[in-house]
N, C-alpha and C positions, 0 to 999 in steps of 0.2 A: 864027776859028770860036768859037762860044760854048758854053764848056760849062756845060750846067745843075747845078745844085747844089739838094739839097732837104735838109730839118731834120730829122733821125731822132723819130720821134714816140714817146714816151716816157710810159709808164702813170704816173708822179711825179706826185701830187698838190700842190699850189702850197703853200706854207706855212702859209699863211691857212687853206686848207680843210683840213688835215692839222690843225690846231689845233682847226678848229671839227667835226671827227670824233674826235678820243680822246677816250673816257669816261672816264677817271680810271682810277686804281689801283685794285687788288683791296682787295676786302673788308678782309683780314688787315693788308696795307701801311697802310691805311686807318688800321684802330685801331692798329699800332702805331707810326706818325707821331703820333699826336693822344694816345694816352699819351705816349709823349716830351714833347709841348708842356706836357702836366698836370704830367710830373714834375719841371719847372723847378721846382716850388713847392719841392719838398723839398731846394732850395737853401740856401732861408732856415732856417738851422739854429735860429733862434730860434722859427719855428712849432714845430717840431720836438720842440723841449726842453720849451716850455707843454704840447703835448701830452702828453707824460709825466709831467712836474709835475703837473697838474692830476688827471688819477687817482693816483700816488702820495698827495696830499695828504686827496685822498678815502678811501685805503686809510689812511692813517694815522687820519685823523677817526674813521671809523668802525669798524676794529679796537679801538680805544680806548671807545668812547661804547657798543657795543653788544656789548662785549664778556663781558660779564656775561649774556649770552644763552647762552652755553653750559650754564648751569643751568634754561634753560627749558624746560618737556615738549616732547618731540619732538625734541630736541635730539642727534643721535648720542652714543654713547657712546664716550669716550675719543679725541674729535676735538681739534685744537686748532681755536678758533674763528678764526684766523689762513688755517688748510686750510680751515674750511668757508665762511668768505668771500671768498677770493682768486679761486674759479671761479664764483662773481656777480659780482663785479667785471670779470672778463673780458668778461661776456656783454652787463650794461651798459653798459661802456665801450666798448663796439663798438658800442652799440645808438647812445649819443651821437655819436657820430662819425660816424653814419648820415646823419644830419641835415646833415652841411659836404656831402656830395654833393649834395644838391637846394642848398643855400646856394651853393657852387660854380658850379653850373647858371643858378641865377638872377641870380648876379654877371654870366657872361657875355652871357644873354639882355639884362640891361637898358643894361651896358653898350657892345652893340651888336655882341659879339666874334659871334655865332653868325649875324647878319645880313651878314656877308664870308664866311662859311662857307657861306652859300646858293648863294653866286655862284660856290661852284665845285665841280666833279664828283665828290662826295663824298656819300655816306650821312647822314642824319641818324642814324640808328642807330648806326653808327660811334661817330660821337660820342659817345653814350651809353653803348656800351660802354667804348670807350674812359675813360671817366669814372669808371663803374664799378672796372676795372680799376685805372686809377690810386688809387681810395678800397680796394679791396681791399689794394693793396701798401700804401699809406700805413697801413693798423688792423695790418697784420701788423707793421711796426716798432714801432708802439707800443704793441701790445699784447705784443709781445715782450722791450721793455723796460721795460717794465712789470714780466712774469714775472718778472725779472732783480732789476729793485729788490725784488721782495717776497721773493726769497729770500736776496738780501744783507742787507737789512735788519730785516726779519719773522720771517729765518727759516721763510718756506713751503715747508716738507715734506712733501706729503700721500703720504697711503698709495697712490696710484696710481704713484708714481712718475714718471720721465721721460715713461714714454712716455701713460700716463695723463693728465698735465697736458701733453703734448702734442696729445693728442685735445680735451682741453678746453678749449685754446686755437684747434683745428680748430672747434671744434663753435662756439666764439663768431665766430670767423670768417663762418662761413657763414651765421649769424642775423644777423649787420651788413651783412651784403653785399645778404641780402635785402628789409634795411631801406631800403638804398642809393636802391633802384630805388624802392620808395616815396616818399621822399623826394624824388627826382631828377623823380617826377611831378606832386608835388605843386610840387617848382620851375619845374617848364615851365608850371603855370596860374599861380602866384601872380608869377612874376617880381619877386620883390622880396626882401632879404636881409634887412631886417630882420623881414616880416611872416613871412619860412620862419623866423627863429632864434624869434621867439615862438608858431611852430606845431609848432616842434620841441620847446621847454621844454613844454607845454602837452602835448601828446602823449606824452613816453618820459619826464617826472620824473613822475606821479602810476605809470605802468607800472611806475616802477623800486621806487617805495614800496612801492605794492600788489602786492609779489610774494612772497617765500620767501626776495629776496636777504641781507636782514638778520635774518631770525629765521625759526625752523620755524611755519609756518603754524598748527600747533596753538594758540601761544601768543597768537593774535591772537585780537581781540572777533569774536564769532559775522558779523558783517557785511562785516568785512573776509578773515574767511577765506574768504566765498564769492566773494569779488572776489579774490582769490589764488590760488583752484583753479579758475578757466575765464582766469586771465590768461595770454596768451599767450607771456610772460615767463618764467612761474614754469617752462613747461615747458623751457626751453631753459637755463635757471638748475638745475633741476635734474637735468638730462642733463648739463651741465658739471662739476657736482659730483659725479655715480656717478662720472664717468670719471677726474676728479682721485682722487677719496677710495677708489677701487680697487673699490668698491660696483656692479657694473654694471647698470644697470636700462635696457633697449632700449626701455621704453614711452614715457619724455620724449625721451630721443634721438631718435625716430622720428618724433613728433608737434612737435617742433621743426624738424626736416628736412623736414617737409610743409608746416606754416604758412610757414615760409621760402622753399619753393617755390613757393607760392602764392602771395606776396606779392609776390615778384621775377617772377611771371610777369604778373602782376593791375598791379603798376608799369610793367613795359618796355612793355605797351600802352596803357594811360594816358600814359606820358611820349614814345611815338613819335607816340600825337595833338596832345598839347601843345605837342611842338617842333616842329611843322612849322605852327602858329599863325602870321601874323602879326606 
């Protein structure tokens, strides 16, 4: 006698189709795989240390060369010019370091890293935050050692205190961050490292001159004070300094916190058209 035998049928999709059905990882997994991939950089302990070198050197130059600015009108009374320019340096130095995020970006677009990243189930946005995030953690180390040299060596003390020059190292934070995405957009159209690094100098050194960083606006030529009081600089240069100098004044604060806003909003949509270019 023959007995029949049948194959239990089975909802298991085949392998093959089970692959060409997952959509990838969630949002979150998303960015923080691809910050992990960023944070390789911060390996190279030698990035690391130019970074902090390079504004150290600048605090030193310029403590020295403009330091005679403390007798100029407008000048607080009974500051050290040491305290009044360590929280412009903060805001600048953050503001420079804006610029390695779009450099970063356009490293990878040209050569060819974000065209394997098409091919797989992953956000382009992702990526950008994720970018983001890693240039945010990279400006807090070194603007943090930064703060560190300047009061080992400078002796930076300001009247705000700890937590004062904690907020003014917040407040420069949050104005580089929103630089970032600027940047990061203008790396998704130019795709090129050297043409972002000369649209980076071109853009944030004549910003960092014409501002408030190195002397009280009063004491400038009639021409350049008015190119110092609508700079978008001066006001986040000068919200980092109420909050170091213990002085608190909410009106740069505020209008620093909004231009930033605006800018990191006015970037992330510019740089999520650009990176999906081509």
């Amino acid at each position: 006698m023959t007995v029949a035998t049948t194959t239990p049928q089975t909802n298991a999709a085949p392998p093959a189709a089970a692959a060409r059905d997952w959509g990838g990882s969630s949002y979150p997994s998303q960015i923080w795989v691809l910050t992990g991939r960023s944070m390789q950089a911060l390996k190279d302990k030698r990035m690391l240390i130019m970074s902090v070198v390079q504004p150290l050197i600048m605090l030193t130059l310029f403590s020295q060369v403009f330091k005679g600015m403390a007798f100029a009108p407008g000048f607080p009374q009974g500051v050290d010019y040491i305290d009044y320019l360590m929280p412009a340096i903060l805001v600048t130095t953050g503001s420079q370091s804006a610029m390695w995020a779009g450099a970063g970006l356009a490293t990878d677009l040209k050569n060819g890293a974000l065209a394997r990243f098409r091919t797989l189930p992953i956000s382009m946005y992702s990526l950008l935050t994720a970018r983001s995030v890693f240039d945010a953690v990279r400006n807090t180390i070194q603007l943090s050692l930064l703060l560190v040299g300047a009061v080992v060596l400078f002796g930076f003390n300001p009247a705000g205190g700890v937590f004062g020059t904690l907020a003014a190292l917040l407040l420069a934070l949050i104005v580089g961050w929103g630089l970032s995405w600027l940047f990061m957009a203008l790396g998704t159209w130019v795709r090129n490292l050297e043409v972002m690094q000369m649209i980076g100098m071109v853009a944030v050194f004549p910003l960092m001159f014409a501002s408030n960083a190195f002397a009280p606006v009063e004491s400038m030529p009639g021409w350049l004070q008015a190119i110092a009081s609508v700079n978008p600089l001066s006001y986040a240069i000068d919200g980092s300094r109420s909050l170091a100098l213990g002085d608190l004044d909410a009106g740069p604060i505020l209008w620093a916190l909004l231009i930033s806003g605006i800018i990191a909003s006015g970037g992330a949509l510019a740089a999520g058209r650009g990176i999906r270019k081509p």
